[in-house]
N, C-alpha and C positions, 0 to 999 in steps of 0.2 A: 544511593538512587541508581535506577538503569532504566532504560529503554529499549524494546526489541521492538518496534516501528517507527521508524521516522522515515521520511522523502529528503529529497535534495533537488539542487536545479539538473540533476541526470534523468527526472520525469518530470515534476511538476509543483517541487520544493521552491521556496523561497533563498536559500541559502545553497554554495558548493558543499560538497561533501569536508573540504576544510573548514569551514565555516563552521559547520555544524559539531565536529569535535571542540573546536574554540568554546560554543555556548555550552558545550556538556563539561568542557572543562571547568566554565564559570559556574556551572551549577551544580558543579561536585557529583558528575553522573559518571559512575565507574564502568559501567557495559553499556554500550550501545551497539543497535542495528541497526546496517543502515538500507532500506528493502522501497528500492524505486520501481516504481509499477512498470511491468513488461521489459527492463534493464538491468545492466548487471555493471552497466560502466563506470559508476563513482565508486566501485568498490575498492579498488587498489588506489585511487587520491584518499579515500577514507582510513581507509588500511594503513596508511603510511603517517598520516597526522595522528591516529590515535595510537601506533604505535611510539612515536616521540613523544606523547602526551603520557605516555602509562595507563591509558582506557583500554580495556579487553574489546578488540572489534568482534564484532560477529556479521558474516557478510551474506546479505539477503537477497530476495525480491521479493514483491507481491504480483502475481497474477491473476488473468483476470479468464476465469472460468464460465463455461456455458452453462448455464443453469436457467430453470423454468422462470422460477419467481423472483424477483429483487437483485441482488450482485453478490455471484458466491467468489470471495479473493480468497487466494491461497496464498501464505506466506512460505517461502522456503529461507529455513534459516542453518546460520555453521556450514556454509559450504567449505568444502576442502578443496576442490576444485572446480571449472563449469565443465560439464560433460557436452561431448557433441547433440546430445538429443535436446538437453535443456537450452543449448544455442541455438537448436533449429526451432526448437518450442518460442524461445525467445524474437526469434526473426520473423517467421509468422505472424506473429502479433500486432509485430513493429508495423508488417505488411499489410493487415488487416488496418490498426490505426492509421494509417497513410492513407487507404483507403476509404476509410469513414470521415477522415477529414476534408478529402475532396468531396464526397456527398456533401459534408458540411457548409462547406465552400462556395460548390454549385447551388443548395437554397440559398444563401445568405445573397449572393449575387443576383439569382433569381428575383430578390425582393429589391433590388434595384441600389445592393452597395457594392464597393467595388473592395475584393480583397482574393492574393494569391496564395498559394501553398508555400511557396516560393518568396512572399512578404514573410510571413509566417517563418520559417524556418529562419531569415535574417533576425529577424527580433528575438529567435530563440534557437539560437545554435546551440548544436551538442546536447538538446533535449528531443524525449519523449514527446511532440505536443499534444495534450490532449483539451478536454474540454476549458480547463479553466486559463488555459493560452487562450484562448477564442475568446472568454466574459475580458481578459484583461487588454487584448485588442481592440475589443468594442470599445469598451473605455477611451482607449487611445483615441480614439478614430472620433469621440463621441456621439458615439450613437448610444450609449447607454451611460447612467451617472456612473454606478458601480458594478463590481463584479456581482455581486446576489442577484442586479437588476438585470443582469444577461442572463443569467438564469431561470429568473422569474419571467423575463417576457418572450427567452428564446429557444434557451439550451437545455433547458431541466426537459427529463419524460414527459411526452406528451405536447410540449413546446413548439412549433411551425420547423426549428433549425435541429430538433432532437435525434440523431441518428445510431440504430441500437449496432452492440459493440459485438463482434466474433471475439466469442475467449476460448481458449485452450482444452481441450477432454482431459476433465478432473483423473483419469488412470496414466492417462500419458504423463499429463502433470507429475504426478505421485510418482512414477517412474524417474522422468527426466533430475527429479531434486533429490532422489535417494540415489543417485549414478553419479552425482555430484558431490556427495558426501553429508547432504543438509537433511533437516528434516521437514516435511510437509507440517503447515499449522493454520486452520481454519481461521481467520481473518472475523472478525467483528458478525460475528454470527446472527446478530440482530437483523442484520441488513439482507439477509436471505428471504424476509418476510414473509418467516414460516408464523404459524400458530405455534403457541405452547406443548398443544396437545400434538402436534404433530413434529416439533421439532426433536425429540426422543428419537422417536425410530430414524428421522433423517440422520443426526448426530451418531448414531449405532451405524448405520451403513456407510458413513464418510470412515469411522473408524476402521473397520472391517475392511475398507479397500483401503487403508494402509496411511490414511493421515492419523498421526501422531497427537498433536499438540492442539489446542486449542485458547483463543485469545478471549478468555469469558472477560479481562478488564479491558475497556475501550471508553472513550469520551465519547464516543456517541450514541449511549445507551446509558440509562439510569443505576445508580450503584443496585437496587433492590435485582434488578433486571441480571446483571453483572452478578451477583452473589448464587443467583438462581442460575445462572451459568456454570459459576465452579461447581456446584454442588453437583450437577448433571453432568460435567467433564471428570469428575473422578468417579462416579457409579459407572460410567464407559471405559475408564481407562488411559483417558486424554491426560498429557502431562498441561498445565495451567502458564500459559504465557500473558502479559500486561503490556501497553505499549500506548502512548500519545497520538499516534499517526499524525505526529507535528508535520507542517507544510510551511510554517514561517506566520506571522503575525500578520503580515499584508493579505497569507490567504486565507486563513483559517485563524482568526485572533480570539475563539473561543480555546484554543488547543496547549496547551504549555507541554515544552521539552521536560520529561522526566513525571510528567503528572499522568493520571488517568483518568476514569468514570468519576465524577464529583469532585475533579480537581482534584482527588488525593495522590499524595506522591506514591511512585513504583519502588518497594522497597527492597532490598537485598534477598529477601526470604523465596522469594519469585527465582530468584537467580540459581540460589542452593536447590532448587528442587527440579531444575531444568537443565543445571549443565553438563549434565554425564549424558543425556540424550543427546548435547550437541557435541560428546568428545571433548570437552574442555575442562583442563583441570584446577585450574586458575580460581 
């Protein structure tokens, strides 16, 4: 088995990046990624447990790119190094989310509860915060039973606390993760909430401006959905990446390490056909 997306507590994971080599150890997962949205920090505690473990690391992120409709993530995967653009690319981000979490902040207060940036970063040191700190502060705090329920009464689009995210320009993107040695790879394509008929042409011009890979298997999309992906990422030229986007059982408990669309496992075969784009000859 492998994984080329999973989180950690370096954004918005349930688990350290040791942690998380530990359960891939338990579950006999040979390759993992480890790709925390807008960070690059668990890479080297990940790097280091998986190399005592004998698991091939492959070190990632996910970003979060401006796009019209839905949430287009780019995965960058196989870094050999982080280049200074992808650091700045990266800190921008950082600076944006910081940002959107005081808007966040400021409604939340607004509506008459009391919480700071500064609470916030104590409960979750050395992380990323983003939205799903917020559903599990509410929690704390009770003002909400559970994490879904902060998103259904506050946080989700469209919600009184919803506040939209500045992401990265998909060419700089592309830039900054090929200077760094990794490859760019279209993230859960689903979530772009193109049409069928339209997602062709969009998929042909992401290719063209130089993203590589494409994640046609994802859990949050229907295996039939997923199959009609592959099929359209090799008439383009996409090499075919699979991944869990585990986040840990407490946050995402539909999600299992090492599985994908329909809960089936990620098999070795995904690996062999992917690792010469990332340099790896393992």
């Amino acid at each position: 088995m492998i994984d080329l997306h999973v989180h950690t507590t370096a954004s918005d994971g349930q688990y350290t990046p040791s942690q998380i080599i530990e359960k891939a150890v338990q579950k006999n997962i040979k390759v993992i990624a480890i790709t925390d949205h807008d960070t690059v920090d668990g890479l080297e505690e990940g790097k280091k447990a998986a190399d005592e473990a004998g698991i091939i690391f492959v070190p990632g992120t996910e970003l979060n790119i401006n796009y019209p409709t839905g949430e287009f993530h780019l995965l960058g995967l196989g870094f050999k190094n982080i280049s200074p653009s992808l650091q700045k690319l990266l800190d921008d981000l950082i600076t944006h989310r910081d940002q959107r979490n005081e808007e966040i902040i400021a409604r939340i207060n607004a509506d008459g509860y009391d919480l700071t940036l500064a609470e916030m970063k104590q409960d979750f040191p050395d992380t990323v915060i983003g939205r799903p700190h917020f559903a599990a502060e509410l929690v704390k705090k009770g003002i909400v039973k559970h994490r879904q329920d902060a998103f259904n009464r506050f946080l989700a689009k469209g919600r009184p606390w919803y506040v939209e995210r500045i992401g990265a320009n998909l060419d700089e993107a592309i830039v900054a993760i090929k200077e760094s040695g990794g490859c760019p790879v279209l993230a859960h394509p689903m979530s772009l909430y193109l049409s069928w008929g339209k997602m062709p042409d969009a998929l042909k011009d992401f290719h063209e401006r130089g993203v590589e890979g494409l994640e046609a298997f994802h859990p949050g999309a229907r295996v039939t959905e997923c199959l009609r992906l592959e099929e359209l990422a090799k008439q383009l030229g996409y090499f075919i990446t699979a991944g869990s986007d585990f986040h840990g059982e407490k946050i995402r408990s539909d999600r299992h390490l090492g599985h994908t669309c329909g809960d089936r496992k990620i098999d070795d075969s995904i690996w062999e056909n992917i690792k010469n784009y990332l340099g790896v000859n393992k």
